[in-house]
C-alpha angles and dihedrals in degrees: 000000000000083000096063122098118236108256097037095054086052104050094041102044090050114016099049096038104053092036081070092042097054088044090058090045102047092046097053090049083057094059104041138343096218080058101039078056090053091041097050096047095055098045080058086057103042083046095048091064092039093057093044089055089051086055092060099047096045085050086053094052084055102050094036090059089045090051096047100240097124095049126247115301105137096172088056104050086051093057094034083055084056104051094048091056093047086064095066103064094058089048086050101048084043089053093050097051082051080061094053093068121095119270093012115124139197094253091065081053106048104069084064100038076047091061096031095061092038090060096039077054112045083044097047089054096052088042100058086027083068095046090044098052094047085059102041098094089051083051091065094049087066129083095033131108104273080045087078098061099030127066087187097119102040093052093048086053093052094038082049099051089039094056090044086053082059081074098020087061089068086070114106116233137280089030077053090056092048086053107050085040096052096043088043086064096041105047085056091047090054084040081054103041089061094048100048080060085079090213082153122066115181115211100174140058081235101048086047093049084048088054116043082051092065091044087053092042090053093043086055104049090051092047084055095043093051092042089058090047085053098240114191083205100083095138084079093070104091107049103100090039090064087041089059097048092053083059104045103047123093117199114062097239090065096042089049091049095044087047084049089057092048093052093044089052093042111027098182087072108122140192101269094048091060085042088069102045090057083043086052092049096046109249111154106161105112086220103053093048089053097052088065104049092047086074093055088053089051107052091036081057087051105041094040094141092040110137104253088195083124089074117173116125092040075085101048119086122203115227088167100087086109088078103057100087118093111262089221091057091044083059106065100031081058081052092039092042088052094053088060106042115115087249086071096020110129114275111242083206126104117270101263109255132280122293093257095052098040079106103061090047114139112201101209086066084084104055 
């Protein structure tokens, strides 16, 4: 299979196929309904193994290219992943007007849909995997203090993902819309991931203005770049948005409602995720800070049963905890912390003589 080219492997596995099973079909429902039934039973069966063979080789292929055995031809492997998943839509439209037939029922489906969306997803991981992996190291330039004045980084990820679609387009939907879905996700969840690290502290209305703007801008920019590559994922947009405005707002009753929005759009947000953000704006009263969570508690005590199927921050860890303490109260446990370290800890030794004496002093007295 590794040794097909691309094109080739797509139009004969599916096309021509499925051309001489939907002869077969069509011409025993000519002769008779009670055959084109038979028929079409055992077709679903024949096409049911040969779906799930096509599974495992298509597995092996896979395994075979993360373990080095087929060489290193990267850009082949994308296109060749491409072409496999664009099998499976044909074999699936072809399935479901099998369904469509009288007496036939879902069971005799299920074994091939099985082995058609194992494949779409197995393809599409290693797919945005790939992509993923290629714009990582721009993902840690972002959210740092020559981030605020310099929109270098962001632009190099979206120029990245937009050169890989060049090659992502050719997928047929809906294994394209499981793709831009699922790397719309993840590329937020990689923009999130940096900035729960709270390498940024703002200590000032203007640093936190400044920003709040370059969080909004980005936003924006990745709410345009997904929209152009048609995600059905378009719930996703606003996350940063909301972000921003926590930061950039200044009296406790805004930020609780804006953090009361966040939580209400994206109801896997936890307590530690908000943490951060106040971390990330600077604000250090223990009160304050409490205020606000005390909305998230509140609203994860009344929408206990609420459906969490808009996951995004389940995936995003917080490295950030180090800054929840009050500076001020940093502060003096570093002065009280000094006064007891064992380099100003209390001599057991005897005070040194008197002045008039300092002279006579013998050293080894004080061993």
């Amino acid at each position: 299979m590794e040794t097909l080219h691309m094109e080739e492997f797509h139009i004969a596995l599916a096309s021509t196929v499925l051309q001489r099973l939907q002869e077969d079909l069509d011409r025993s429902l000519r002769v008779d309904k009670s055959l084109g039934v038979r028929v079409t039973l055992c077709t679903l069966n024949g096409l049911n193994d040969f779906l799930y063979s096509f599974q495992r080789k298509v597995e092996l292929f896979h395994d075979s290219m993360a373990t080095g055995m087929l060489g290193e031809n990267h850009e082949g492997y994308v296109s060749k992943t491409i072409a496999m998943v664009n099998c499976c839509p044909p074999f699936s439209g072809f399935i479901q007007r099998c369904m469509d037939v009288d007496s036939i029922s879902e069971d005799s489906c299920r074994r091939g849909n099985s082995s058609l969306e194992r494949m779409v997803s197995l393809g599409v991981h290693i797919l945005v995997d790939r992509l993923l992996h290629t714009i990582r190291p721009c993902f840690d330039r972002l959210v740092k203090k020559k981030w605020l004045t310099n929109p270098e980084p962001y632009k190099q990820i979206e120029s990245l993902i937009k050169e890989n679609f060049k090659k992502y387009r050719r997928l047929e939907s809906p294994p394209y819309q499981v793709l831009v879905a699922q790397l719309h996700s993840r590329v937020l969840q990689e923009y999130l991931r940096v900035l729960m690290k709270g390498r940024i502290i703002c200590t000032s209305s203007k640093m936190r203005k400044k920003m709040a703007g370059r969080l909004t801008e980005e936003g924006e920019h990745l709410r345009a770049l997904f929209k152009d590559l048609e995600s059905p994922a378009l719930w996703l947009d606003t996350v940063l948005s909301h972000i921003a405005e926590v930061i950039r707002l200044e009296d406790i009753p805004s930020i609780q409602m804006e953090v009361g929005v966040l939580v209400r759009e994206f109801p896997d947000v936890r307590k530690k995720h908000v943490s951060a953000i106040l971390n990330i704006r600077g604000m250090t009263r223990q009160a304050e800070r409490q205020e606000v969570l005390n909305i998230l508690c509140d609203m994860e005590a009344s929408e206990a049963t609420l459906s969490r199927h808009r996951g995004l921050f389940s995936e995003v860890p917080v490295t950030s905890e180090v800054h929840c303490l009050n500076l001020g109260l940093s502060r003096v446990a570093l002065a009280m912390s000094a006064c007891f370290s064992p380099r100003h800890a209390p001599r057991s030794t005897p005070p040194p003589p008197p002045p008039q004496h300092r002279s006579q002093h013998n050293p080894d007295n004080d061993l």
